[in-house]
Steps between C-alpha positions, in 0.01 A plus 500: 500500500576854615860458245301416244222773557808780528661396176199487311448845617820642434477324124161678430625834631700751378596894550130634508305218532265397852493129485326289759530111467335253749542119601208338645565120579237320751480733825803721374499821334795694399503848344767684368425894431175676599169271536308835561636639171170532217613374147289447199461144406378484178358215331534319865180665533384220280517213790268756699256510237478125403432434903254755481307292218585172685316648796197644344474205295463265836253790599265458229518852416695362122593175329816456344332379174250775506555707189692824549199657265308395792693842718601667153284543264715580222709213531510212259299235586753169535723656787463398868595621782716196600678596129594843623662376832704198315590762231350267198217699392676647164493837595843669458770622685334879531218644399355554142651821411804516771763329327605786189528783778671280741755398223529888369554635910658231718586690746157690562442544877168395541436265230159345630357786656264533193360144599156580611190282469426674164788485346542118610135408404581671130834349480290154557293567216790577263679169587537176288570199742749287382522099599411456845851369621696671809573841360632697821258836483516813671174564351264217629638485888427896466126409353461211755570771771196758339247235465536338912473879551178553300362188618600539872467867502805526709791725392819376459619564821214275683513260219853394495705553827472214702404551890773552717776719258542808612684729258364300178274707296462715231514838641798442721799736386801322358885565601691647171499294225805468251523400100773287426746787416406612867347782452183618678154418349165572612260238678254312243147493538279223314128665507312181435780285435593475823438125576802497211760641683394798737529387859760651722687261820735482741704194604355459770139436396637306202646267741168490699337422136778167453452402855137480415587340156732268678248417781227464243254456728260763337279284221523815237862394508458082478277574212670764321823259492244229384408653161845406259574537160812342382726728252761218426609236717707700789275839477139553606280766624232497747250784584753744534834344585753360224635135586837345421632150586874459560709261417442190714122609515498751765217747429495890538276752476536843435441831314693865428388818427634868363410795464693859395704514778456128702527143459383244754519114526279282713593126551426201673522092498262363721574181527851620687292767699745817349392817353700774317408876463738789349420824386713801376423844392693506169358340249735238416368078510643298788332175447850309479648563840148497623431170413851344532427617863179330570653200314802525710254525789291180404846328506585548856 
């Protein structure tokens, strides 16, 4: 495993990059690079969101058929929460007035940072929903995020770091993130989008998170993985994580984020007992060598 885990590391990086890559399989955990190291994740912030409505759900405190109106006032009537975790809703990509600026400035350094409750709420109230079908959206994980907050109270620190990660959070300073020219950009900040895409990790809690997602002995996690909507017949999505089925039937789980300056992966089959994590401060997709690994790994 540790050949494996050193190539994959040595594929992802390159002259300026900080790339960590772990292997967990059963009792074993390798790690190759820094496991203190804090990255952003991205839209891996997603599976931390989704377990935080799997949880509250089980505590009462929401339903995951309880209208989103029900914590937003301004939003349409026909979505629910379950919609905005499974990503079939119809809301869009980004919010209702983000797309023209984000086309006209690409590579603005702080491209949510504008993303507070008001400007979400308004953007809601500007949006046509299209055919509620899987329609991967930025905009409804960062809305499912305000409204646990509003009806919890909690910020989104309390609300969506699991006990036991230390160095997972939204405050926590980043290393130096890259673009994918390698040049230096600053960190991003997602106001009230946050359950999109803010949190910032280290390996080593992530592979504390997949041990526990691995393990699933928690309930949040059983039923999270419990709620499935099929996008064709090898791809699915449960409350947070995307699903894939290999060849031969072998199932996988998994999810990726970026940012301005980082991209992450987080995998994991279950049924084998293995779990993938990588994460690099350049922001350049490694979901190839990241999952040939953890496929590779599920072979052994």
């Amino acid at each position: 495993m540790r050949d494996r885990l050193e190539r994959t590391a040595s594929l992802l990086g390159q002259k300026r990059d900080r790339v960590v890559v772990a292997a967990i399989a059963g009792d074993t955990v390798e790690i190759a690079g820094d496991a203190d190291a804090v990255y952003e994740i991205g839209s891996l912030t997603k599976v931390f969101t989704a377990l935080a409505l799997s949880r509250l759900t089980l505590d009462g405190v929401v339903g995951l058929d309880e209208p989103l109106a029900d914590l937003l006032p301004s939003a349409p009537p026909r979505i629910r929460l379950q919609e905005l975790a499974t990503h079939t809703s119809g809301l869009p990509r980004l919010p209702t007035g983000m797309l023209l600026p984000a086309l006209l400035n690409p590579g603005q350094p702080d491209p949510y940072a504008r993303c507070d409750a008001g400007f979400l709420e308004a953007a809601l109230r500007r949006t046509r929903l299209k055919a509620p079908r899987f329609r991967y959206s930025n905009f409804g994980a960062g809305l499912l995020g305000l409204a646990l907050s509003r009806r919890t109270g909690l910020g989104y620190d309390d609300l969506l770091r699991p006990p036991g990660l230390k160095s997972t959070g939204f405050s926590v300073t980043p290393i130096q993130g890259h673009n994918a020219r390698g040049k230096p950009v600053p960190p991003w900040h997602l106001a009230d989008l946050a359950g999109a895409g803010g949190l910032r990790s280290t390996a080593a809690d992530l592979v504390t998170f997949l041990r526990a997602q691995l393990a699933a002995e928690d309930e949040a996690i059983r039923f999270a993985r419990s709620v499935r909507h099929d996008i064709n017949p090898y791809a699915w999505v449960h409350l947070g994580w995307m699903g894939r089925r290999l060849p031969g039937g072998r199932e996988q789980l998994w999810h990726n984020g970026g940012t301005g300056g980082f991209c992450s992966f987080a995998g994991l089959e279950p049924a084998r007992g293995v779990a993938v994590v990588a994460l690099t401060n350049t922001a350049r997709l490694m979901d190839r060598p990241a999952l040939e690994l953890l496929t590779a790994m599920g072979e052994d």
